[in-house]
mmCIF file as gemmi writes it, N, C-alpha and C atoms, coordinates in Angstrom:
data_model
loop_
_atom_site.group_PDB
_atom_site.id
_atom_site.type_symbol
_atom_site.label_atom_id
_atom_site.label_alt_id
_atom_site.label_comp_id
_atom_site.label_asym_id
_atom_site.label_entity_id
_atom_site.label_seq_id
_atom_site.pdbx_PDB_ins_code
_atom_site.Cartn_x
_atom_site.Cartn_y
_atom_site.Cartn_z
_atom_site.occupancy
_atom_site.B_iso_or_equiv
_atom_site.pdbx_formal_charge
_atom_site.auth_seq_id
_atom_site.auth_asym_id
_atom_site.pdbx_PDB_model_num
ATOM 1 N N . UNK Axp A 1 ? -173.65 -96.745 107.473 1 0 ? 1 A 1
ATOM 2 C CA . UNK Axp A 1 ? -174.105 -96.895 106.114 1 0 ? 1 A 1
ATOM 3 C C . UNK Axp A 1 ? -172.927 -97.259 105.209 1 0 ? 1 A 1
ATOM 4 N N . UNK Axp A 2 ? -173.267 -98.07 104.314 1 0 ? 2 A 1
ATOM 5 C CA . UNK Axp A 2 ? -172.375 -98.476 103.324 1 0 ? 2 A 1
ATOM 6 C C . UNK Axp A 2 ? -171.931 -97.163 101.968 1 0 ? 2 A 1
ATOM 7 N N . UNK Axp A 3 ? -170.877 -97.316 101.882 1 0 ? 3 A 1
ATOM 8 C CA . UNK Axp A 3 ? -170.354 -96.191 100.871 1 0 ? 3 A 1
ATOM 9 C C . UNK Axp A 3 ? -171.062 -96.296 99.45 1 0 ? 3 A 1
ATOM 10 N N . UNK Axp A 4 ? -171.597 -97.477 99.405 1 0 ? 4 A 1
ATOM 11 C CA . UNK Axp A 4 ? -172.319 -97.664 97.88 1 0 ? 4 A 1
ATOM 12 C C . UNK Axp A 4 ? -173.489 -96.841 97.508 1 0 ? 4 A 1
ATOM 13 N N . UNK Axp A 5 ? -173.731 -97.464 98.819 1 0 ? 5 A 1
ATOM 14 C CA . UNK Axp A 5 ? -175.474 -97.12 99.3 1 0 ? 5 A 1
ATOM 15 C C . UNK Axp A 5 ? -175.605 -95.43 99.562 1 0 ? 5 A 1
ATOM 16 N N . UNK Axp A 6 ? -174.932 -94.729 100.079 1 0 ? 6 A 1
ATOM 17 C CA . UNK Axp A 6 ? -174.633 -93.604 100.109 1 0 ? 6 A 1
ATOM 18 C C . UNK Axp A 6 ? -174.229 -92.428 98.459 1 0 ? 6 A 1
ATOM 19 N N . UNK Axp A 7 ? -173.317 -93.206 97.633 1 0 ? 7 A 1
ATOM 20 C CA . UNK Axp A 7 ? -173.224 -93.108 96.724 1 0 ? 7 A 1
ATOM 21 C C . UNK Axp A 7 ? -174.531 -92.973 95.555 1 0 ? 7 A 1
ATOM 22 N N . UNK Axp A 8 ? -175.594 -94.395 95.864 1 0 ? 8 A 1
ATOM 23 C CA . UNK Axp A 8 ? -176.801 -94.63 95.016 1 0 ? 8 A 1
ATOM 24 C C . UNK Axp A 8 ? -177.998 -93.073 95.555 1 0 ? 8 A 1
ATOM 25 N N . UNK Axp A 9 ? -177.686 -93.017 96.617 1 0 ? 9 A 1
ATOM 26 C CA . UNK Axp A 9 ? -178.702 -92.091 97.351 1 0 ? 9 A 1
ATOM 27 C C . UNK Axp A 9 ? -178.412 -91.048 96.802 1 0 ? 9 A 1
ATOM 28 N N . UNK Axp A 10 ? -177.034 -90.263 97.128 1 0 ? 10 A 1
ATOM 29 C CA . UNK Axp A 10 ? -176.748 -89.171 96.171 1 0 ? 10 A 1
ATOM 30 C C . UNK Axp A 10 ? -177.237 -88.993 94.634 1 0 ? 10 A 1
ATOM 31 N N . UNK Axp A 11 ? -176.944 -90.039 93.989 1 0 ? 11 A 1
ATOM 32 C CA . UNK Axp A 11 ? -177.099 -89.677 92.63 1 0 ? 11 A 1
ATOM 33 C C . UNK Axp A 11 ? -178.836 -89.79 92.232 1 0 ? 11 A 1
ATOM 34 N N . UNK Axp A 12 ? -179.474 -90.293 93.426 1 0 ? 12 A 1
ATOM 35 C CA . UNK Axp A 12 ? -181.145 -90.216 92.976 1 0 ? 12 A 1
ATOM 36 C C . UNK Axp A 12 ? -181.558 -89.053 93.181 1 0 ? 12 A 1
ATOM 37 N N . UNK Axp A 13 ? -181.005 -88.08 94.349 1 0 ? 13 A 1
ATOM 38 C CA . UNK Axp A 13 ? -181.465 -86.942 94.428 1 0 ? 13 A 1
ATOM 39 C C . UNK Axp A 13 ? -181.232 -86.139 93.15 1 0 ? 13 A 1
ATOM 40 N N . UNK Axp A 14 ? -179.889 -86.021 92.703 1 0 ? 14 A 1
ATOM 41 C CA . UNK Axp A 14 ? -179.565 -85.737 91.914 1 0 ? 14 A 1
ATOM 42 C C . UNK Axp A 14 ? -179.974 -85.707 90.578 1 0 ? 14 A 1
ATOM 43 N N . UNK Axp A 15 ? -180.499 -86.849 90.282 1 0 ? 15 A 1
ATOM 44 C CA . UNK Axp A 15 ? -181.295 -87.398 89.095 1 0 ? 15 A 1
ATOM 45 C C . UNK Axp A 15 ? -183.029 -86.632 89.453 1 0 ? 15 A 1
ATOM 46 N N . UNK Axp A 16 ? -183.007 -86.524 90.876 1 0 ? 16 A 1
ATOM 47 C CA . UNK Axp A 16 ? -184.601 -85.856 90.96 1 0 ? 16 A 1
ATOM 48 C C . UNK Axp A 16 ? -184.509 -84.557 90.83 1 0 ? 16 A 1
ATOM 49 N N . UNK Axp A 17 ? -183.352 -83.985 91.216 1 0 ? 17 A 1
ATOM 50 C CA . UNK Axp A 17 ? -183.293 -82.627 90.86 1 0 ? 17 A 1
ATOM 51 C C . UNK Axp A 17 ? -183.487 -81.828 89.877 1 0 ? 17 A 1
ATOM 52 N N . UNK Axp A 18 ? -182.435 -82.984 88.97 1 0 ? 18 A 1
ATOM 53 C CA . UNK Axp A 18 ? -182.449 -82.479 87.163 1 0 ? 18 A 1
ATOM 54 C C . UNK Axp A 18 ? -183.546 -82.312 86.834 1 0 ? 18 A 1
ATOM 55 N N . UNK Axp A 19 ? -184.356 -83.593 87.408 1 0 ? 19 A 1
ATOM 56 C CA . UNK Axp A 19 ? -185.854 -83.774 86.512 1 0 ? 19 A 1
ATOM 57 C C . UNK Axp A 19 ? -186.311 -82.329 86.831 1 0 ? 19 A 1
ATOM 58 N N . UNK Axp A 20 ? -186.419 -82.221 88.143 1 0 ? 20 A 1
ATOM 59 C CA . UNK Axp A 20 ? -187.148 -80.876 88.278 1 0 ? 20 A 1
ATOM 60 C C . UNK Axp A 20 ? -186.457 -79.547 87.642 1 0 ? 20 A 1
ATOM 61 N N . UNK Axp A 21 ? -185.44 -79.341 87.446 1 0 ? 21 A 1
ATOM 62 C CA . UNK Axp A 21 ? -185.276 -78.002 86.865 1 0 ? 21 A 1
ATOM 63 C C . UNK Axp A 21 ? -185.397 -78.27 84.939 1 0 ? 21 A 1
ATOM 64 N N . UNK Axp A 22 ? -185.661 -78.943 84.668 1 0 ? 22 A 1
ATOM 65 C CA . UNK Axp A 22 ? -186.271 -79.744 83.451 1 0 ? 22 A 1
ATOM 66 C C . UNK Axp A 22 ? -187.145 -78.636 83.097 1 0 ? 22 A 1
ATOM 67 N N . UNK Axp A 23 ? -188.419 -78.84 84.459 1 0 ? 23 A 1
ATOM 68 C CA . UNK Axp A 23 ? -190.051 -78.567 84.367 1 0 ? 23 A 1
ATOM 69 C C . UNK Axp A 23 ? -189.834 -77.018 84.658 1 0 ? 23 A 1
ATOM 70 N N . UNK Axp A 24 ? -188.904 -76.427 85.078 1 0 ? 24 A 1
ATOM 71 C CA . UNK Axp A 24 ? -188.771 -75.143 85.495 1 0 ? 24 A 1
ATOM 72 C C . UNK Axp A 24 ? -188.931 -74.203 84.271 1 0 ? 24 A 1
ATOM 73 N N . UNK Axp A 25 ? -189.955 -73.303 84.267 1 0 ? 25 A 1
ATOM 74 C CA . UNK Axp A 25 ? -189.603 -72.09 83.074 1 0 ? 25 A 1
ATOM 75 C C . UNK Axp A 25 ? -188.163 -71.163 82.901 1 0 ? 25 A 1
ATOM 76 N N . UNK Axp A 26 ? -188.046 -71.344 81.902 1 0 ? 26 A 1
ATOM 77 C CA . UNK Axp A 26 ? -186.726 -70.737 82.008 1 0 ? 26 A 1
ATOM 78 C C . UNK Axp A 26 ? -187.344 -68.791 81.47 1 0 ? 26 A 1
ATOM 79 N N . UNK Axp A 27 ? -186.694 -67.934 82.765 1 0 ? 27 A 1
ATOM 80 C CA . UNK Axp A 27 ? -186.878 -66.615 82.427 1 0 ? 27 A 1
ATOM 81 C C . UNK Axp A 27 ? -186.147 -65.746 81.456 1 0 ? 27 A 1
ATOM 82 N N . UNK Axp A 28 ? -185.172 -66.088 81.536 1 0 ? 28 A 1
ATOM 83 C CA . UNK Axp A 28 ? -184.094 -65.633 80.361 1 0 ? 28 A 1
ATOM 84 C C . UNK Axp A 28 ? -184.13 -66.088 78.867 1 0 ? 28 A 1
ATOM 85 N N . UNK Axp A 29 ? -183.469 -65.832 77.684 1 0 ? 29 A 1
ATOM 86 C CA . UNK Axp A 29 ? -183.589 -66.362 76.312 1 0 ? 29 A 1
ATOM 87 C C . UNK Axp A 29 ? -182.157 -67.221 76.854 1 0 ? 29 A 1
ATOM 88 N N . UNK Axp A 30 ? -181.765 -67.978 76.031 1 0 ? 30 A 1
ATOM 89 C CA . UNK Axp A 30 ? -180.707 -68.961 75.789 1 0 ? 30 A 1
ATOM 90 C C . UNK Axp A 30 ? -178.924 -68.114 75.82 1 0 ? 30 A 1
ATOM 91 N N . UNK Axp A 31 ? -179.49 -67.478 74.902 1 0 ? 31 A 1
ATOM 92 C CA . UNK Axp A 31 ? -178.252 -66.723 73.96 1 0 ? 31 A 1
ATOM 93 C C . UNK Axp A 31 ? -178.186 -64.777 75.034 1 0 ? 31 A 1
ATOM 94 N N . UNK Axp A 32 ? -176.868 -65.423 75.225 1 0 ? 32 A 1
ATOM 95 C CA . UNK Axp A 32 ? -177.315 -63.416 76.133 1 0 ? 32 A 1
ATOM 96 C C . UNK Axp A 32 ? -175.768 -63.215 76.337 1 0 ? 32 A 1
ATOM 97 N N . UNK Axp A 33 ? -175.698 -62.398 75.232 1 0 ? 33 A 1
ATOM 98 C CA . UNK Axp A 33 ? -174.72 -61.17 74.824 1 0 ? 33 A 1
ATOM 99 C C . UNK Axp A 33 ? -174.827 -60.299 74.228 1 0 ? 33 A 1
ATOM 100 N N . UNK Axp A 34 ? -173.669 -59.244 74.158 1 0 ? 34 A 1
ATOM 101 C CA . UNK Axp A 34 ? -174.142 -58.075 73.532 1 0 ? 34 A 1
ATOM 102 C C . UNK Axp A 34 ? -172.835 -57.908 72.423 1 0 ? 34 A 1
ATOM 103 N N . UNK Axp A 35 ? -173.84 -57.426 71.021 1 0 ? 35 A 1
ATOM 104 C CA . UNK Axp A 35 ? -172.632 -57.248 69.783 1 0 ? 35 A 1
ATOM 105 C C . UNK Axp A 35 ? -172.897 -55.91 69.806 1 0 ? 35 A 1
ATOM 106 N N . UNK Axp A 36 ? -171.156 -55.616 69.932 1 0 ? 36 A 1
ATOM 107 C CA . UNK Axp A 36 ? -170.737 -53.917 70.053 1 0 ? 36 A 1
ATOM 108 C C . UNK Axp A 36 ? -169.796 -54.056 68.618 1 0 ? 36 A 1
ATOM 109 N N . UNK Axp A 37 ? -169.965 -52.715 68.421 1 0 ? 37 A 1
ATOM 110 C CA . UNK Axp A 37 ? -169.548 -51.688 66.752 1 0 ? 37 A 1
ATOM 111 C C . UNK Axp A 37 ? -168.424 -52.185 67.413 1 0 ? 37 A 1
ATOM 112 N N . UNK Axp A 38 ? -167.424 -51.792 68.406 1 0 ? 38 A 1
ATOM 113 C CA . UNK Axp A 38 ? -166.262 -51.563 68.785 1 0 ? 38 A 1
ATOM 114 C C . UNK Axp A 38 ? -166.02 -52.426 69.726 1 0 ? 38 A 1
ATOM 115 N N . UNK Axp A 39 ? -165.397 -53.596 69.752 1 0 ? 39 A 1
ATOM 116 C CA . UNK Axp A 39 ? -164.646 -54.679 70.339 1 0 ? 39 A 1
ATOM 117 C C . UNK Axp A 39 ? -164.121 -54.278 71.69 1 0 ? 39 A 1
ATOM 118 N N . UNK Axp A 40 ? -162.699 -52.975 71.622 1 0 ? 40 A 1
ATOM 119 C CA . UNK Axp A 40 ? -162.428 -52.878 72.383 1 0 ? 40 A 1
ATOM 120 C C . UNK Axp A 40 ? -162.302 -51.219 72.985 1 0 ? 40 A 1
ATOM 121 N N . UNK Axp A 41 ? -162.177 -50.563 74.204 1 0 ? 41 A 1
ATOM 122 C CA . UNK Axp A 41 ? -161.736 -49.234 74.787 1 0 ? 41 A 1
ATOM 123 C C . UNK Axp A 41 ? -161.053 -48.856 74.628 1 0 ? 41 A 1
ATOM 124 N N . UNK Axp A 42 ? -160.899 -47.416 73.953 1 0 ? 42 A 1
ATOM 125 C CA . UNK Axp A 42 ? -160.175 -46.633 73.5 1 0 ? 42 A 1
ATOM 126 C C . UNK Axp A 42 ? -159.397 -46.246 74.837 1 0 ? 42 A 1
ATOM 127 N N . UNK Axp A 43 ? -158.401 -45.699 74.801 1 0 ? 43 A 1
ATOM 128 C CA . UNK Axp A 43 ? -157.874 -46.099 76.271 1 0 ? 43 A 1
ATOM 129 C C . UNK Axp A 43 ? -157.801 -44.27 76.589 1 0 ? 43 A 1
ATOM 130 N N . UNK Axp A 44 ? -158.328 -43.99 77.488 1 0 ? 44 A 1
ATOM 131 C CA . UNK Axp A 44 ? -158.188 -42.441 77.901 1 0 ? 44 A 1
ATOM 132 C C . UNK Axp A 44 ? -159.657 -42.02 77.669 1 0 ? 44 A 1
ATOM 133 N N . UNK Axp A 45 ? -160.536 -42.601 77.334 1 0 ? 45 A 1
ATOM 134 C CA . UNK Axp A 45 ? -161.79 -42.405 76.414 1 0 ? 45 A 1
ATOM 135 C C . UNK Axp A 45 ? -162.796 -42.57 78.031 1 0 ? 45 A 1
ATOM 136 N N . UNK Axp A 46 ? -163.212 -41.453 78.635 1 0 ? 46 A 1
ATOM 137 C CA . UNK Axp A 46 ? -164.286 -41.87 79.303 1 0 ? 46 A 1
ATOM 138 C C . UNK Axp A 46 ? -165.612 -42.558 79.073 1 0 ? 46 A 1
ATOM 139 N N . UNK Axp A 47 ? -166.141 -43.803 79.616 1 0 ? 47 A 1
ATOM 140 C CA . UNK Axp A 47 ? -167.631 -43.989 78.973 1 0 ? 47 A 1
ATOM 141 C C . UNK Axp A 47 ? -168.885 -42.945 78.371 1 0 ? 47 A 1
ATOM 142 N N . UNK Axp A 48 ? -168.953 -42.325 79.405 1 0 ? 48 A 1
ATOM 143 C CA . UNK Axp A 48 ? -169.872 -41.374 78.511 1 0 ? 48 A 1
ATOM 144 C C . UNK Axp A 48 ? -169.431 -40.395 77.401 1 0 ? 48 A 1
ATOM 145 N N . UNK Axp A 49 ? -167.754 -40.548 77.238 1 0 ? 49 A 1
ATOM 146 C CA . UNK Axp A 49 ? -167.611 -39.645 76.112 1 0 ? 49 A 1
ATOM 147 C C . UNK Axp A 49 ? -167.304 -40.884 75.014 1 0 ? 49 A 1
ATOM 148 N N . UNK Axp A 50 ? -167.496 -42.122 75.357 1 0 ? 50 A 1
ATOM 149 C CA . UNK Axp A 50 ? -167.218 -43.263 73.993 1 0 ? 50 A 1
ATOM 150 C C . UNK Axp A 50 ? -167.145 -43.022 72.537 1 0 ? 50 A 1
ATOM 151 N N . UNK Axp A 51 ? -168.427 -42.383 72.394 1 0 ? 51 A 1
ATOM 152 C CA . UNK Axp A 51 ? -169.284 -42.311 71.188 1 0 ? 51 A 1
ATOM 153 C C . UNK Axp A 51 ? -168.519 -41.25 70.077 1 0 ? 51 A 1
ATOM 154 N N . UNK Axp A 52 ? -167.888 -40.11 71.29 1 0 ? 52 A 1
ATOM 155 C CA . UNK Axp A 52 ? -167.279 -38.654 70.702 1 0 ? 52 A 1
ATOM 156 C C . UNK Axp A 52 ? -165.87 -39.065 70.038 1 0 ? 52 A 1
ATOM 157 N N . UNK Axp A 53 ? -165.247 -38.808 69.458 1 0 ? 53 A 1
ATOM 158 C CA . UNK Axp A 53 ? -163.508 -38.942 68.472 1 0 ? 53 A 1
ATOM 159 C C . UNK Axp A 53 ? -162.173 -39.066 70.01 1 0 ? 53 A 1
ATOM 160 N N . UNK Axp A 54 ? -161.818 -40.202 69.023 1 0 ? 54 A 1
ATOM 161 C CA . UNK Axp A 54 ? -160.234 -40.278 70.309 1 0 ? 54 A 1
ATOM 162 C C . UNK Axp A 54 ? -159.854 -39.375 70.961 1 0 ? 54 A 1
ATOM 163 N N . UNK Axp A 55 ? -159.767 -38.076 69.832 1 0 ? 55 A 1
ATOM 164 C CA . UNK Axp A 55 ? -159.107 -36.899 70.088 1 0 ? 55 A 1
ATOM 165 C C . UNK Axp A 55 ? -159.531 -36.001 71.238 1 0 ? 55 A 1
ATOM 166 N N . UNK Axp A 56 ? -161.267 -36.286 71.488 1 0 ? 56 A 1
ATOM 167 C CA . UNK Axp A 56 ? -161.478 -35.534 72.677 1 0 ? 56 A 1
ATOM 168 C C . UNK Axp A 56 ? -161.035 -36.834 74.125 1 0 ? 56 A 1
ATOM 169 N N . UNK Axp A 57 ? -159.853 -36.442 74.445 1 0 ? 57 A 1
ATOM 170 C CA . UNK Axp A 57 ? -159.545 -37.123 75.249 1 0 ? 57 A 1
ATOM 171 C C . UNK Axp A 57 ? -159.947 -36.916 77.229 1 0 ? 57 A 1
ATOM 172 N N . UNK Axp A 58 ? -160.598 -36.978 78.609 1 0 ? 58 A 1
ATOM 173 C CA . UNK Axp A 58 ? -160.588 -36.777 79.373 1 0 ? 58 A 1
ATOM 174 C C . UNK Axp A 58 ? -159.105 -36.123 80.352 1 0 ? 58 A 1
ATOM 175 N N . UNK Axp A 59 ? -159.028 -35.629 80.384 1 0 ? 59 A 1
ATOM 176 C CA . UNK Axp A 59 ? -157.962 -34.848 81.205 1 0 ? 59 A 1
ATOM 177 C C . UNK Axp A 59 ? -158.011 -35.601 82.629 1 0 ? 59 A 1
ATOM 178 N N . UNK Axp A 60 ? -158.913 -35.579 83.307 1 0 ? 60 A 1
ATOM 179 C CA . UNK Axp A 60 ? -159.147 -36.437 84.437 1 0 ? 60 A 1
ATOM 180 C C . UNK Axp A 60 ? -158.247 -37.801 84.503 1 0 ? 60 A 1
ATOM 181 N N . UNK Axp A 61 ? -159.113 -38.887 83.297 1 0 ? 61 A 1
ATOM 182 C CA . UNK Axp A 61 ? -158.259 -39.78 83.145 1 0 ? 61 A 1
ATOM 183 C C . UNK Axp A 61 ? -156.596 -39.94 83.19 1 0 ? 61 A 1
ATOM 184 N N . UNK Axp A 62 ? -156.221 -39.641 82.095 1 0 ? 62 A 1
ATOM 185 C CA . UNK Axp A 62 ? -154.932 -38.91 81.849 1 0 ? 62 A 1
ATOM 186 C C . UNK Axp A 62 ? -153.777 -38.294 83.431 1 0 ? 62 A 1
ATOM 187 N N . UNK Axp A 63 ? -154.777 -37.609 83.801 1 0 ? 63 A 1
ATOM 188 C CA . UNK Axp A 63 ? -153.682 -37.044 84.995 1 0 ? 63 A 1
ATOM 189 C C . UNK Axp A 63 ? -154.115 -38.478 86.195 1 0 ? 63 A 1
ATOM 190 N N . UNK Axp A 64 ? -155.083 -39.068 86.325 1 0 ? 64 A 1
ATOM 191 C CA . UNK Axp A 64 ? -155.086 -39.838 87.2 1 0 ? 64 A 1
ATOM 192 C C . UNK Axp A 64 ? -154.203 -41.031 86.979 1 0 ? 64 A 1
ATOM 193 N N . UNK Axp A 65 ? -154.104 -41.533 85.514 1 0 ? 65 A 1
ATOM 194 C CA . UNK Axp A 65 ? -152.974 -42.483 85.112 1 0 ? 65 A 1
ATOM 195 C C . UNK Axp A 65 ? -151.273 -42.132 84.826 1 0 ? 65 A 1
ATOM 196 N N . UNK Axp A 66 ? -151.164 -40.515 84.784 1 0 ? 66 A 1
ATOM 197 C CA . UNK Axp A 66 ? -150.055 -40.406 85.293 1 0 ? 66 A 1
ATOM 198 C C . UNK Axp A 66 ? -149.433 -39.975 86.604 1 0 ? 66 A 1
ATOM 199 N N . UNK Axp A 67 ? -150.653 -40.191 87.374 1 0 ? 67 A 1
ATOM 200 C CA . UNK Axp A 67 ? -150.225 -40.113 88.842 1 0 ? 67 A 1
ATOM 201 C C . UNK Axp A 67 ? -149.941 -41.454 89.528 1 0 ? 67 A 1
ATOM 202 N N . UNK Axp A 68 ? -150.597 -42.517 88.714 1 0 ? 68 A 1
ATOM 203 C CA . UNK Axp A 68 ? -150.428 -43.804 89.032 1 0 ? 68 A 1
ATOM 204 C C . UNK Axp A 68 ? -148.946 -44.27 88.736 1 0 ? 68 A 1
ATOM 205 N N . UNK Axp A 69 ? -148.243 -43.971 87.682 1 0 ? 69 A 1
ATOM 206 C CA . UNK Axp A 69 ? -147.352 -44.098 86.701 1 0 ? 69 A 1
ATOM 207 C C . UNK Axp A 69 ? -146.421 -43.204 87.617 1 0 ? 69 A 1
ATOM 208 N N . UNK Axp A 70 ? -146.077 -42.213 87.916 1 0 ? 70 A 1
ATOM 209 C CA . UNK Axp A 70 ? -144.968 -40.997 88.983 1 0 ? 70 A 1
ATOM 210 C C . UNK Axp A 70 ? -145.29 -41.753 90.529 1 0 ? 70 A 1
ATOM 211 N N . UNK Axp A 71 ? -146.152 -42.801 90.96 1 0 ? 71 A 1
ATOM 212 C CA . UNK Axp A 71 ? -145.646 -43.595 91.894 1 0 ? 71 A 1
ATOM 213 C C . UNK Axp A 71 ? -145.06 -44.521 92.249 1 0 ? 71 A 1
ATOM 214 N N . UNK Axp A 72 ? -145.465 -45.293 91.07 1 0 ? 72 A 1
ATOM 215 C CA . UNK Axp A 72 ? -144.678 -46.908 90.358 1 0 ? 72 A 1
ATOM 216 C C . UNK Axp A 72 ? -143.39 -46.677 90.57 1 0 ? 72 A 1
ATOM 217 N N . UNK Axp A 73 ? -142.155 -47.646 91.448 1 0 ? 73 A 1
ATOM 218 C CA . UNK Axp A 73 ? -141.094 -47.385 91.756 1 0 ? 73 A 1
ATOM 219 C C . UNK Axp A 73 ? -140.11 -47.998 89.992 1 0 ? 73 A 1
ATOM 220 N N . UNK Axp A 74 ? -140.8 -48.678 89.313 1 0 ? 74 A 1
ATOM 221 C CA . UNK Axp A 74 ? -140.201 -49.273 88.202 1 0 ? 74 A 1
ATOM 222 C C . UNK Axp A 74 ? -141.099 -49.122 86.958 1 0 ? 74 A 1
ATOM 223 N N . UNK Axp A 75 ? -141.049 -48.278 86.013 1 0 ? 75 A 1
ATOM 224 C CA . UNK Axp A 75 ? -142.264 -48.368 84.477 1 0 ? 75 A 1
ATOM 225 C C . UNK Axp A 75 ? -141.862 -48.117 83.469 1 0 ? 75 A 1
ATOM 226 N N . UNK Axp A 76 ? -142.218 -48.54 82.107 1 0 ? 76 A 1
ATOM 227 C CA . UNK Axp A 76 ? -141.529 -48.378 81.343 1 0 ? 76 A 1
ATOM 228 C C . UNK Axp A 76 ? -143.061 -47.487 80.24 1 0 ? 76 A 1
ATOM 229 N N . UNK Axp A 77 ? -142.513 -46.486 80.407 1 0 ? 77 A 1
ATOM 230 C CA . UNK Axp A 77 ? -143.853 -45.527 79.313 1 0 ? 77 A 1
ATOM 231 C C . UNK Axp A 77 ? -144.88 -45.76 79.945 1 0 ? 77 A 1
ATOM 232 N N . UNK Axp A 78 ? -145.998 -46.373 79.392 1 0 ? 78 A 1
ATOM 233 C CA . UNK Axp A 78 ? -147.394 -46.615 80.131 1 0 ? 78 A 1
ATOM 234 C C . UNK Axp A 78 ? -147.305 -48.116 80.925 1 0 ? 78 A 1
ATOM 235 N N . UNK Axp A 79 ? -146.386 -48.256 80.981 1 0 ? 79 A 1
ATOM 236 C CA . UNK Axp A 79 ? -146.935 -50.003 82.158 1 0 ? 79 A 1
ATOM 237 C C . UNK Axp A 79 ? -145.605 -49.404 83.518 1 0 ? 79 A 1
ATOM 238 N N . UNK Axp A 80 ? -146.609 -50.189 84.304 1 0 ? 80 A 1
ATOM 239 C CA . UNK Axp A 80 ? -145.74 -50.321 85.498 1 0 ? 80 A 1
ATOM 240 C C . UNK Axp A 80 ? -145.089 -52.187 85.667 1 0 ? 80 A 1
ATOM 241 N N . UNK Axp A 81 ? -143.841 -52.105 86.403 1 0 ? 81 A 1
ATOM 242 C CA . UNK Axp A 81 ? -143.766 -53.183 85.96 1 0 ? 81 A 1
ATOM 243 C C . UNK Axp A 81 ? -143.633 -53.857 87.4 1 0 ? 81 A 1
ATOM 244 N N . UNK Axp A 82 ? -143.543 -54.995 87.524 1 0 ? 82 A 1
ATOM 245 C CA . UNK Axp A 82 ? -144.099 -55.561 88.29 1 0 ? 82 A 1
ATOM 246 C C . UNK Axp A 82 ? -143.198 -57.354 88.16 1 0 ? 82 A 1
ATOM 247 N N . UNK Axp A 83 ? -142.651 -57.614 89.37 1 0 ? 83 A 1
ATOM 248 C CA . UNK Axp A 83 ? -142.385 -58.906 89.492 1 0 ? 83 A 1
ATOM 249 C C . UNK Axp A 83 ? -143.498 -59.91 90.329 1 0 ? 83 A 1
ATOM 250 N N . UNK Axp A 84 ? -143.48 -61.168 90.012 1 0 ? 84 A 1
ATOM 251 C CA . UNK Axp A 84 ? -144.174 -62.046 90.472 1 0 ? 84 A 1
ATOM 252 C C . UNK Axp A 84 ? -143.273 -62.583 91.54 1 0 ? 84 A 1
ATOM 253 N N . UNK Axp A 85 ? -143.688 -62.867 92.785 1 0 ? 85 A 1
ATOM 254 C CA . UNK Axp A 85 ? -142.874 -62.668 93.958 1 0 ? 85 A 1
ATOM 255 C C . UNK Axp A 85 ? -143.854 -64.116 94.441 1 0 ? 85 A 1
ATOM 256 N N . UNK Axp A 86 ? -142.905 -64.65 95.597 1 0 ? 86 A 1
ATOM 257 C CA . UNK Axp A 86 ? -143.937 -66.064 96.406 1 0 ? 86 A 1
ATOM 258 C C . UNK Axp A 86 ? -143.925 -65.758 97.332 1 0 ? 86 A 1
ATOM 259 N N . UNK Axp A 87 ? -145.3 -66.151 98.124 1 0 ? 87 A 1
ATOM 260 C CA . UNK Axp A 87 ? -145.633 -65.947 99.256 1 0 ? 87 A 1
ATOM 261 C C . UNK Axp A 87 ? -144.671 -66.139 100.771 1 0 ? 87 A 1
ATOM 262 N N . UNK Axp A 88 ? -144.785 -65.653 101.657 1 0 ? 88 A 1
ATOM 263 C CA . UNK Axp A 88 ? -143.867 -65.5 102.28 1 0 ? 88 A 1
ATOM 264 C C . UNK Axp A 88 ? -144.132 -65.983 103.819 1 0 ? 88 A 1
């Protein structure tokens, strides 16, 4: 087969396809996101305690991120730091 001809074939399916998802009901609305009061996570803030003041902070959290942090061989306060290294 010729590369043209192969080429024309592709793009008819293609063109038949569109048509058909055209005719398709669409189940969803268009627009699908969600507007939150608060942009971003309070950091230490478990989800289900979101709603409650910074101040009640999870203990859980907290000791699990400074156990992460007392393994890190290099960190500076809350980040661990980290070089970008090439594959080997």
């Amino acid at each position: 087969m010729d590369k043209k001809e192969i080429e024309k074939q592709a793009k008819q399916i293609l063109d038949k396809f569109a048509k058909a998802l055209e005719k398709v009901e669409k189940e969803y609305a268009e627009e699908s996101y969600v507007d939150r009061d608060e942009f971003e996570r309070v950091e230490g803030i478990s989800s289900s305690k979101a709603d409650e003041s910074s101040k009640n902070v999870d203990k859980s959290v907290k000791s699990f991120k400074q156990k992460i942090l007392d393994n890190a061989p290099e960190k500076d306060e809350d980040f661990i730091l980290v070089e970008k290294g090439s594959w080997k």
